[in-house]
C-alpha positions as CSV (number, residue, x, y, z in Angstrom):
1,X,70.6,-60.3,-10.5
2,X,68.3,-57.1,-11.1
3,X,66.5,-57.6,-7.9
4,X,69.3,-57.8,-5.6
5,X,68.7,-61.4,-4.0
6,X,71.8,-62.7,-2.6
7,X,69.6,-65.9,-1.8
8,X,66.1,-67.4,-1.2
9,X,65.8,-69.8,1.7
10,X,62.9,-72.6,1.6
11,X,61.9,-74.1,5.0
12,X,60.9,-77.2,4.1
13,X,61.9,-79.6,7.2
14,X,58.6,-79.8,9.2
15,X,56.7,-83.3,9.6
16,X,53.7,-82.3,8.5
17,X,51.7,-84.9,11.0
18,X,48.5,-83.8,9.9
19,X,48.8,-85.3,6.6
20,X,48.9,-88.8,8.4
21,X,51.2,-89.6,5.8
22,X,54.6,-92.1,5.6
23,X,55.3,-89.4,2.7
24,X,56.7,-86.2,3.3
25,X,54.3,-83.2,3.3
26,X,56.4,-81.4,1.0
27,X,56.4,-84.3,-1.1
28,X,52.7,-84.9,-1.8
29,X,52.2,-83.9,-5.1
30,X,50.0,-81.2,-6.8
31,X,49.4,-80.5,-10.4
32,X,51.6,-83.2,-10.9
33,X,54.7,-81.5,-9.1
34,X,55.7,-82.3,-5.5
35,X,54.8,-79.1,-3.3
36,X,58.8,-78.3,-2.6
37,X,58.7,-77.9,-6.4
38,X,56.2,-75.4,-6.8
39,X,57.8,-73.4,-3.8
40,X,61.2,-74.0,-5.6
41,X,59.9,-72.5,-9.0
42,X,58.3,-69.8,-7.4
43,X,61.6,-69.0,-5.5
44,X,63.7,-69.0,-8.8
45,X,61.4,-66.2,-10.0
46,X,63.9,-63.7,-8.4
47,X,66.8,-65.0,-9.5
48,X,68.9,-65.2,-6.2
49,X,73.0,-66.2,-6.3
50,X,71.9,-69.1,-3.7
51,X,68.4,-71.2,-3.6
52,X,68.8,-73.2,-0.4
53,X,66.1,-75.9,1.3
54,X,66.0,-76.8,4.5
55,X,65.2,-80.0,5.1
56,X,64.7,-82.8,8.2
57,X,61.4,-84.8,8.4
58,X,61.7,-87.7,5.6
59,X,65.2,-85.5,4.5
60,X,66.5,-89.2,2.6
61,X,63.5,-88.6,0.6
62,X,63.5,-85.4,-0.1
63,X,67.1,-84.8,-0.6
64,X,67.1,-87.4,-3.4
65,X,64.4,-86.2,-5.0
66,X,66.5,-83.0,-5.3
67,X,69.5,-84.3,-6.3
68,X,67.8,-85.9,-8.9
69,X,65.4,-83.3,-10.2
70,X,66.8,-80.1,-9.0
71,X,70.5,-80.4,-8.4
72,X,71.3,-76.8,-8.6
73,X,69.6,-76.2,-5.4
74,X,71.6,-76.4,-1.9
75,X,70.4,-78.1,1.0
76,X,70.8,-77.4,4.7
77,X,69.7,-80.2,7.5
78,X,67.8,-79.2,10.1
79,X,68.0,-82.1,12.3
80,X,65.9,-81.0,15.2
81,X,62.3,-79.1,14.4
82,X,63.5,-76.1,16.5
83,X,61.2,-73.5,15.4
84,X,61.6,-71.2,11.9
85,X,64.3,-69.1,13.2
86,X,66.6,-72.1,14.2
87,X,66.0,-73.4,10.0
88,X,67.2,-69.9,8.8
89,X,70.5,-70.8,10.8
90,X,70.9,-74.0,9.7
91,X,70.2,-72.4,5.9
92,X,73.0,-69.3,6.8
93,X,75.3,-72.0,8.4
94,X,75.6,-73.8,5.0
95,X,75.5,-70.6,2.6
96,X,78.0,-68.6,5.1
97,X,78.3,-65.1,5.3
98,X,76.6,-63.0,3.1
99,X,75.2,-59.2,2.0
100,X,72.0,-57.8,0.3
101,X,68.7,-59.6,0.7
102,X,67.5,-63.0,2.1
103,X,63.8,-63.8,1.1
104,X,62.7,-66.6,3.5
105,X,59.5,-68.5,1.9
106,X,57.6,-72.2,3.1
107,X,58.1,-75.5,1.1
108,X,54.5,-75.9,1.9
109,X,52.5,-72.4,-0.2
110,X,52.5,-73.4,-3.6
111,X,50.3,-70.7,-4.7
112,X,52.2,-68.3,-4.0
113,X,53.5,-66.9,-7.7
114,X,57.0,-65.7,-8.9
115,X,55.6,-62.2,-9.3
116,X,54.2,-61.6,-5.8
117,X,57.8,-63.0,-4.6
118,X,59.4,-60.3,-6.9
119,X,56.7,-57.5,-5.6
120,X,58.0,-58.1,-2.2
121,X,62.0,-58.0,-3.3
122,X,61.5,-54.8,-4.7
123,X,59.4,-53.4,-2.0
124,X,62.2,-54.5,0.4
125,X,65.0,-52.7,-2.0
126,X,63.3,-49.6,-3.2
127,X,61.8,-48.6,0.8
128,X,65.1,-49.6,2.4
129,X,63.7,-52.0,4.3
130,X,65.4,-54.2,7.1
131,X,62.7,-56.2,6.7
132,X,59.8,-56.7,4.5
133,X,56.4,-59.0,5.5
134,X,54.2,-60.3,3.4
135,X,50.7,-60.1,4.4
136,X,47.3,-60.9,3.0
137,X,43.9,-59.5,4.2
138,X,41.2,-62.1,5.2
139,X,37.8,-62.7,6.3
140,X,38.7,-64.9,8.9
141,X,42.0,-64.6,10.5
142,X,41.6,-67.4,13.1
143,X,44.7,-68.6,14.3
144,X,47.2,-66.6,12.4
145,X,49.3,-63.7,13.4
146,X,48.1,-60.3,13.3
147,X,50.2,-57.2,11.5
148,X,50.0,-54.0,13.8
149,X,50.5,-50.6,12.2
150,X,50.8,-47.6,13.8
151,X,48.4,-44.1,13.2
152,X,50.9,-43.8,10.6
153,X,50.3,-47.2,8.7
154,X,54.0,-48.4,9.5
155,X,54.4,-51.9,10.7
156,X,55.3,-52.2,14.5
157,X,54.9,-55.6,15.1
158,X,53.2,-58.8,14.8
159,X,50.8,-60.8,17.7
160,X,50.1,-64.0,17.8
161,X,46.4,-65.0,17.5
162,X,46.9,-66.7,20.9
163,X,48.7,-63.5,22.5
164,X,46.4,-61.0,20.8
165,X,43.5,-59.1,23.0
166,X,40.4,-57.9,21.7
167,X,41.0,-55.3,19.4
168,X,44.3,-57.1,17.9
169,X,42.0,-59.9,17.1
170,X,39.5,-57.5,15.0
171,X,42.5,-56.8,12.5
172,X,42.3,-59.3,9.4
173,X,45.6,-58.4,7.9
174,X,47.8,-61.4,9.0
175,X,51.7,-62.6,8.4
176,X,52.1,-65.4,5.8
177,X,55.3,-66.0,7.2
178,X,57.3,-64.9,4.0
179,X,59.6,-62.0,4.6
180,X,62.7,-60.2,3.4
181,X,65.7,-59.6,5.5
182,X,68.5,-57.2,5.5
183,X,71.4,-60.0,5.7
184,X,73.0,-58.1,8.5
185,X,70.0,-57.6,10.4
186,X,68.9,-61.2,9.9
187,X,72.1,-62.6,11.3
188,X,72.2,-60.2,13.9
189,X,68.7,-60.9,15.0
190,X,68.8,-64.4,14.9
191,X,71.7,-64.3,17.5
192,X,69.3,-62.6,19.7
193,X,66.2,-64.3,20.2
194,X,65.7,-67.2,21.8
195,X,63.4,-70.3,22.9
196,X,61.6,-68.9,25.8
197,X,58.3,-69.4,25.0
198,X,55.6,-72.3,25.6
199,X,56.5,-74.3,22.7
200,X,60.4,-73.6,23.2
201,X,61.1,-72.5,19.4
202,X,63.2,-69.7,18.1
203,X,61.3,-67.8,15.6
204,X,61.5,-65.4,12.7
205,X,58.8,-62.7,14.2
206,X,61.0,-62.4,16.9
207,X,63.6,-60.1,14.3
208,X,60.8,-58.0,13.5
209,X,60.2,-56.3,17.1
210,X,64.3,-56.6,17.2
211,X,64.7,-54.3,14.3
212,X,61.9,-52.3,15.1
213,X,63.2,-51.6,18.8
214,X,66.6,-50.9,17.4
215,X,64.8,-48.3,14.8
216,X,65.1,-50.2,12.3
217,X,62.4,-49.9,8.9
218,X,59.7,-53.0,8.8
219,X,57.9,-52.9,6.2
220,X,55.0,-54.8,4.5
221,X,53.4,-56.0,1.4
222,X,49.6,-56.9,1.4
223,X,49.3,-59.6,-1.4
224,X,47.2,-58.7,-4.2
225,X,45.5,-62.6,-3.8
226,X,45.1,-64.2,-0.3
227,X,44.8,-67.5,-1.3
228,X,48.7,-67.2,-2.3
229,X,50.0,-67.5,1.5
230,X,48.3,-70.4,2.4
231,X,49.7,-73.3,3.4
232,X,48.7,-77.3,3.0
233,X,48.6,-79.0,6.4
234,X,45.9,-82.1,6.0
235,X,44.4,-83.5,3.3
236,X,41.3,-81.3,2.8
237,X,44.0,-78.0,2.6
238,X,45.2,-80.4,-0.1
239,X,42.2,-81.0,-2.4
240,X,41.3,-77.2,-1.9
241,X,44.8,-76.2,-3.0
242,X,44.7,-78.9,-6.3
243,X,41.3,-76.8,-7.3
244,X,42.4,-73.5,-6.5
245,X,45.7,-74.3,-8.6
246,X,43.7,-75.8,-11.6
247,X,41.6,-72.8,-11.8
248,X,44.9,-70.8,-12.4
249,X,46.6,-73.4,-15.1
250,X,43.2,-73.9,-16.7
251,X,42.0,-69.9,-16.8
252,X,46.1,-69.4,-18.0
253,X,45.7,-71.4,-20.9
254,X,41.9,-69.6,-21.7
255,X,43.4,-66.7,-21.9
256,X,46.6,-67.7,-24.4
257,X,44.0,-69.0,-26.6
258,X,43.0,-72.5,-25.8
259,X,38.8,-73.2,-25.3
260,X,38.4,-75.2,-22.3
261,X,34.5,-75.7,-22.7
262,X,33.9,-76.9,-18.9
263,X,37.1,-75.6,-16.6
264,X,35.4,-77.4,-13.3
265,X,35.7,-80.8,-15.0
266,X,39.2,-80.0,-16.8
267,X,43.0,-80.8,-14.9
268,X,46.0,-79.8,-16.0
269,X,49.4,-80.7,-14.7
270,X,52.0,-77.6,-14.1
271,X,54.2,-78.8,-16.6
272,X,50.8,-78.8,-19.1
273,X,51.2,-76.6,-22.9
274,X,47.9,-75.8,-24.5
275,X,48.4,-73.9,-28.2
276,X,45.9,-71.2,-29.0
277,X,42.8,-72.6,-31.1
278,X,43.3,-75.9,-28.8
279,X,39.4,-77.5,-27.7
280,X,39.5,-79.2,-24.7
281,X,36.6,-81.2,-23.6
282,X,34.5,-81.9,-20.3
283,X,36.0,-85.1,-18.3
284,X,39.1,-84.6,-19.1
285,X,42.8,-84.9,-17.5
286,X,45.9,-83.7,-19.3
287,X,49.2,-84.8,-17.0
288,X,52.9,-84.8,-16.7
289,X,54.5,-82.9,-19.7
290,X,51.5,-83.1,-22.4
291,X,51.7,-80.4,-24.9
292,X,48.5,-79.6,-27.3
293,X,49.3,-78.1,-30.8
294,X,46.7,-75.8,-32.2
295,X,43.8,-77.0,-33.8
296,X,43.8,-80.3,-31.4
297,X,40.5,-81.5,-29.8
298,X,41.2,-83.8,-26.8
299,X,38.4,-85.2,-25.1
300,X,35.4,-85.8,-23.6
301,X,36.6,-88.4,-21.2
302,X,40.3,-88.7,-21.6
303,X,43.3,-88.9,-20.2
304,X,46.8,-88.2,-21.5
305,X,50.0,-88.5,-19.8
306,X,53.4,-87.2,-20.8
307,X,51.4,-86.6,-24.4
308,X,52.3,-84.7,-27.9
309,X,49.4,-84.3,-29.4
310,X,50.1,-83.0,-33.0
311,X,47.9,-79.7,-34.8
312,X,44.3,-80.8,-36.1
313,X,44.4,-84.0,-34.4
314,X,41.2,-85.8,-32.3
315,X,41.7,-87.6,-28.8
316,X,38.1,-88.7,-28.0
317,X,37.6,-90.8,-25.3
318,X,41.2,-92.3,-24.9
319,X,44.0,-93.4,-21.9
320,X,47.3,-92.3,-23.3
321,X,50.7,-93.1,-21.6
322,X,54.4,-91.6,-23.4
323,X,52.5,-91.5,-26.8
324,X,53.2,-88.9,-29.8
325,X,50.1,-88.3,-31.7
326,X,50.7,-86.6,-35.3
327,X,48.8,-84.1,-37.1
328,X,45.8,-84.6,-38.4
329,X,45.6,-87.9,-36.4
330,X,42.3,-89.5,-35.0
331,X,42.3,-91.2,-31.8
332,X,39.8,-93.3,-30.3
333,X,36.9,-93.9,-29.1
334,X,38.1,-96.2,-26.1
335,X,41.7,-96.5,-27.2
336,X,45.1,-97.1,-25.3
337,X,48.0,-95.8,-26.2
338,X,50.4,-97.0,-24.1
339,X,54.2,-95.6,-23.6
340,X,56.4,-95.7,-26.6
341,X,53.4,-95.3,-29.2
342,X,54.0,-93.1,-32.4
343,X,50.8,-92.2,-34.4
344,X,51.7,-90.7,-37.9
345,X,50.0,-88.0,-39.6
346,X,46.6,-88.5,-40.8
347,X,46.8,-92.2,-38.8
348,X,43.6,-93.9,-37.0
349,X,43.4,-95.6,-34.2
350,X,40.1,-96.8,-33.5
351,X,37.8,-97.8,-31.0
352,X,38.5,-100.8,-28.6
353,X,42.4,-100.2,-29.8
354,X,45.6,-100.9,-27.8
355,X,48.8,-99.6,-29.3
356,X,52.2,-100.1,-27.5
357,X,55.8,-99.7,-28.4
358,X,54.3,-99.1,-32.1
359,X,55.1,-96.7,-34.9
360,X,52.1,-95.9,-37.2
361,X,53.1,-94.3,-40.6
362,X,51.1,-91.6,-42.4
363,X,47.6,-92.3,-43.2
364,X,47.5,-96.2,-41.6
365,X,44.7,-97.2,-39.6
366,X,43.6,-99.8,-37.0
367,X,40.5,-98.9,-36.9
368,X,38.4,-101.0,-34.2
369,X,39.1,-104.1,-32.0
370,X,43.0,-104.5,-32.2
371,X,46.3,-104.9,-30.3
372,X,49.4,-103.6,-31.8
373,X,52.6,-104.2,-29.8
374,X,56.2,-103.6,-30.7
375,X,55.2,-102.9,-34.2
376,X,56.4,-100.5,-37.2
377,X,53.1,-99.8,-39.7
378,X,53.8,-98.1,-42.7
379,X,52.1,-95.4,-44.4
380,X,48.5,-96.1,-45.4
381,X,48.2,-99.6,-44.3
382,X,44.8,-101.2,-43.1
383,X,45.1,-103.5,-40.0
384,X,42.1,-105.1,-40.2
385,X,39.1,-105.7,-36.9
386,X,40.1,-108.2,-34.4
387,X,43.5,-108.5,-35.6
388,X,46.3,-108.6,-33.2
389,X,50.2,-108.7,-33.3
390,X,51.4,-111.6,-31.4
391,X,54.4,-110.4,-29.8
392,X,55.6,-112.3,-26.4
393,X,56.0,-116.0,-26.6
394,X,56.2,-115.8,-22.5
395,X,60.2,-114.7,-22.2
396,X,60.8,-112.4,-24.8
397,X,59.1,-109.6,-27.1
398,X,59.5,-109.8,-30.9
399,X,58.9,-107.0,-34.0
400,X,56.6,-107.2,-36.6
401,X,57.0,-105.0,-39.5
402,X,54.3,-104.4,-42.0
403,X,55.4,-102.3,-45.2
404,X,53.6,-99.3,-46.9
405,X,50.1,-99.8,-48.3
406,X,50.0,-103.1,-47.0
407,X,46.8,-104.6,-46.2
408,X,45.9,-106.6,-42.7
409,X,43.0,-109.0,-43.3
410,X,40.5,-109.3,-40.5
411,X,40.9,-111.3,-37.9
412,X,44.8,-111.5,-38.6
413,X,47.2,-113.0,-36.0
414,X,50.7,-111.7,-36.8
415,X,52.8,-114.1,-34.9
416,X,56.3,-112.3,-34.1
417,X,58.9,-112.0,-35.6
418,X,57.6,-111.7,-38.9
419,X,57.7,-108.5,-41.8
420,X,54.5,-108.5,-44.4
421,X,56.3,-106.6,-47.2
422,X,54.5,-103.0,-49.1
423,X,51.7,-103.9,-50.5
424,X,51.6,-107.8,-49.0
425,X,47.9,-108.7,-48.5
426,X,46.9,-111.5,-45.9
427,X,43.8,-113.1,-45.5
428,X,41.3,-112.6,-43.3
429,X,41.1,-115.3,-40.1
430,X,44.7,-116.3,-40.9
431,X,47.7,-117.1,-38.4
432,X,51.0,-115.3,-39.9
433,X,54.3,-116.7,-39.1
434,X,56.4,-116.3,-42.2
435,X,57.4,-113.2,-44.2
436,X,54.9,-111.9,-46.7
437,X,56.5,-110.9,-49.9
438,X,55.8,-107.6,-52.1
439,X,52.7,-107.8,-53.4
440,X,51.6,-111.3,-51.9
441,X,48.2,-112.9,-50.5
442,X,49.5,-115.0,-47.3
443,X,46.5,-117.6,-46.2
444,X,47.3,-119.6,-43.4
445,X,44.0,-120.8,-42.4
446,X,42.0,-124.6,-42.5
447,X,39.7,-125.4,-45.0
448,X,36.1,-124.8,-43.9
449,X,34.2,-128.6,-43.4
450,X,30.6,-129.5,-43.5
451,X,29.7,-132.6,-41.4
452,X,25.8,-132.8,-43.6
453,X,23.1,-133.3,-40.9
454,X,25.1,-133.2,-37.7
455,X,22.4,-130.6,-35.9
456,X,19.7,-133.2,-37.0
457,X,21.4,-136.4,-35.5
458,X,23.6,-134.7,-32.5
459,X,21.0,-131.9,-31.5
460,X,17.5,-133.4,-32.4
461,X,15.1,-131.9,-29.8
462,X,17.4,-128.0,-30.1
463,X,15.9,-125.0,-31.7
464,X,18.9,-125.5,-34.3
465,X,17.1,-128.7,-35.1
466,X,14.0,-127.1,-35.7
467,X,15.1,-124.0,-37.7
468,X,17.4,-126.6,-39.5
469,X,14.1,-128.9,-40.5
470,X,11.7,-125.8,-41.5
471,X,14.7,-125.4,-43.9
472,X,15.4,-128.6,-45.4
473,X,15.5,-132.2,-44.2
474,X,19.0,-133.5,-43.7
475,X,18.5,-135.7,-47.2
476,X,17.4,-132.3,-48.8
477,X,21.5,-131.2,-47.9
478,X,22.3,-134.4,-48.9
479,X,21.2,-134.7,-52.3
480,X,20.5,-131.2,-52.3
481,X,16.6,-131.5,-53.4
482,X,13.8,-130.1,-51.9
483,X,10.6,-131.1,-50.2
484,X,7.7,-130.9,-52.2
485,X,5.9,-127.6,-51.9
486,X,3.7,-127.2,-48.7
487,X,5.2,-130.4,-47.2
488,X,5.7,-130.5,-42.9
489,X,8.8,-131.4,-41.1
490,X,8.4,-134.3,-39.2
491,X,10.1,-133.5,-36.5
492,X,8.5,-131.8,-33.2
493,X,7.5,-128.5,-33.2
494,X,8.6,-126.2,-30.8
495,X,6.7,-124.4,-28.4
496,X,4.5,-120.9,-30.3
497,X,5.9,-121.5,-33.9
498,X,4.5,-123.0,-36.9
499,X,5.4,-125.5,-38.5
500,X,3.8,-124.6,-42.1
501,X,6.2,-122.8,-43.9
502,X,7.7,-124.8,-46.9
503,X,11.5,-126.1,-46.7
504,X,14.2,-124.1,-48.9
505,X,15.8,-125.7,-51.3
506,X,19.4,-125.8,-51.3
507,X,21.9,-124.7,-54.3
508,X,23.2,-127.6,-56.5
């Protein structure tokens, strides 16, 4: 514990009624990640003895969400919205007494980064501070509390925009709330203040004049970026948050190595890996824990969730679920890879392609028009266009298994469960429902018929009719002879054609 953090305290309990949301506000997701999380992970980056939320609007929610994704941190109930001094108590009331510093921080900033957290720990420690502000400077600080210094520069108190007169109002360095307490002059303060105000809420600024009236040191740290101490409250503080985020994860992974040839049109997830020597293309959406090897292109126009995408492989234009994609492999255009999908090295999966639940071994391809469910392909098989794996028959899914160097005709239908050995060969337009031995040609297909002059009797007045006549009469398929050179149909002609071009005559 180099810092000296005895423990970080989240507030996270407020309803957020802005949001006009059933969801709680620190539940709403960004970059993939609920905002509790990102104020979680940024908490963790000073390693305190004790991470503690406070929680209350929605808490049955919440609370599960962190038992089920975050179990090591504690959680304290604040039943009653009582203002950010009463949360601190209800944090303090579960942890119990304690010594060395509290860093008090909003489920609700998720810009704010582990290092500006660790800045202010150490500004707190190394000045002797009983407590330590975070600030930012801004252009327009509306509405948010003002930091007063004295001729000196030392911090003497903060104003509330609504208490502040003229010249308070001028100053643009505000309080983002986050501070650093002396744990002894935290508790002892927040015995002291109390709820007379309009809105009847104990709050944290209240320990800053305490300490300072009992001669205590307040200091302050100006963050280096603003943008890190704001909060969401609605929707639009949302969406600007999501881009201001993105701009960070996508100009992160520029600078370890990755080309990202148009950022604005690029998302990435927190959770996101993009190797050096990675291309990412425009249009494109990389989610939940995708990782990119080096060499990868992925994109234009695609989306992969909870991805591997192997070194030297191509993603173009594709909607990937859960799917591994191996070195060298080539994905799309307009494929699905849906969750449970393994795509070997060197593989193809074409355009028009849906894979699920489906191994692919080295070198195989699908290449266009295909649907390959609960599936294992060997290495360098050809699944021909159009065929399909037939695996549900409506209550339960079955395998198919097709062996190395095997060879799927077009237009196959691989009725499940069945295995087509290495090197088994089916014909194209054929139904599969037995087991294709080593080295085999399965044909399971009718026998094509010809029904001579059916167009001609059935169809006599149809274009069919007509192209069928300027070919041959129906006797010509018959006995297979020709009309004499330079001979006319004698059936009608159709409207703007001719009728003087000589029949063809038809093989023997």
């Amino acid at each position: 514990m180099p810092l000296g953090v005895t423990a970080v305290v989240v507030l996270a309990a407020g309803a957020g009624t802005r949001m006009r949301s059933s969801l709680p506000k620190v539940m709403h997701p960004l970059a993939g990640r609920p905002l509790l999380w990102h104020a979680l992970t940024t908490a963790r980056g000073v390693q305190p003895e004790h991470l503690v939320a406070v929680i209350g609007h929605g808490r049955e929610a919440v609370g599960a969400y962190l038992a089920a994704t975050l179990p090591d941190v504690d959680t304290a109930i604040q039943d009653q919205q009582l203002g950010t001094g009463h949360a601190v108590d209800c944090a303090l009331a579960v942890l119990g007494p304690l010594t060395g510093t509290i860093v008090v921080t909003y489920g609700d900033v998720p810009l704010l980064r582990p290092e500006t957290l660790v800045a202010l720990a150490t500004e707190h420690t190394d000045r002797g501070n009983a407590v330590t502000v975070l600030t930012a400077r801004v252009v327009d600080p509306t509405g948010y509390g003002r930091i007063v210094r004295d001729a000196a520069g030392e911090v003497i108190g903060i104003v509330e925009h609504k208490d502040a007169d003229h010249a308070q109002r001028a100053i643009t360095e505000i309080n983002s709330g986050v501070y650093a307490f002396d744990a002894a002059v935290l508790a002892d303060g927040l015995s002291r203040i109390t709820a007379a105000n309009a809105q009847g809420e104990r709050y944290l600024t209240d320990i800053v004049g305490i300490a300072r009236g009992d001669g205590r040191r307040v200091g302050a740290l100006v963050a280096d970026d603003a943008t890190e101490t704001e909060g969401v409250n609605d929707r639009v503080q949302l969406a600007a948050m999501a881009h201001a985020l993105n701009a960070r994860l996508v100009r992160t992974a520029q600078l370890g190595g990755a080309t990202i040839l148009d950022p604005q049109t690029t998302w990435l997830h927190a959770d996101v890996v993009i190797a050096a020597d990675a291309t990412i293309h425009r249009n494109t959406s990389l989610e939940g824990g995708t990782t990119v090897a080096g060499g990868a292109v992925v994109g234009p126009d695609s989306t992969l969730v909870d991805c591997r995408v192997g070194a030297d492989a191509t993603v173009l234009r594709t909607h990937a679920e859960g799917a591994v994609i191996g070195e060298r492999a080539t994905i799309g255009p307009f494929s699905y890879l849906r969750p449970g999908t393994v795509v070997g090295p060197g593989a193809k999966v074409g355009a028009y392609v849906e894979v699920k639940k489906s191994t692919l071994g080295p070198g195989a391809k699908v290449p266009h028009l295909s649907y390959v469910g609960d599936a294992t392909i060997g290495a360098q098989v050809n699944f021909g266009a159009g065929s399909i794996t037939a695996n549900y028959d409506g209550v339960h899914k079955y395998d198919t298994v097709i062996g190395d160097g095997a060879f799927i005709g077009t237009n196959t239908t691989l009725i499940a469960p069945v295995t087509v050995a290495p090197g088994g060969f089916t014909a194209a337009g054929s139904a599969i429902t037995d087991d294709v031995a080593a080295g085999d040609l399965a044909v399971a297909r009718g026998r094509q018929t010809a029904v001579a002059g059916w167009v001609g009797r059935k169809l006599p007045t149809s274009v069919m009719a007509a192209a069928a006549a300027l070919a041959g009469t129906p006797e010509d398929h018959v006995t297979g002879t020709a009309p004499a050179a330079g001979s006319v149909p004698t059936t009608p002609e159709q409207p703007g054609t001719s009728s003087t071009r000589p029949g063809k005559a038809l093989p023997a």
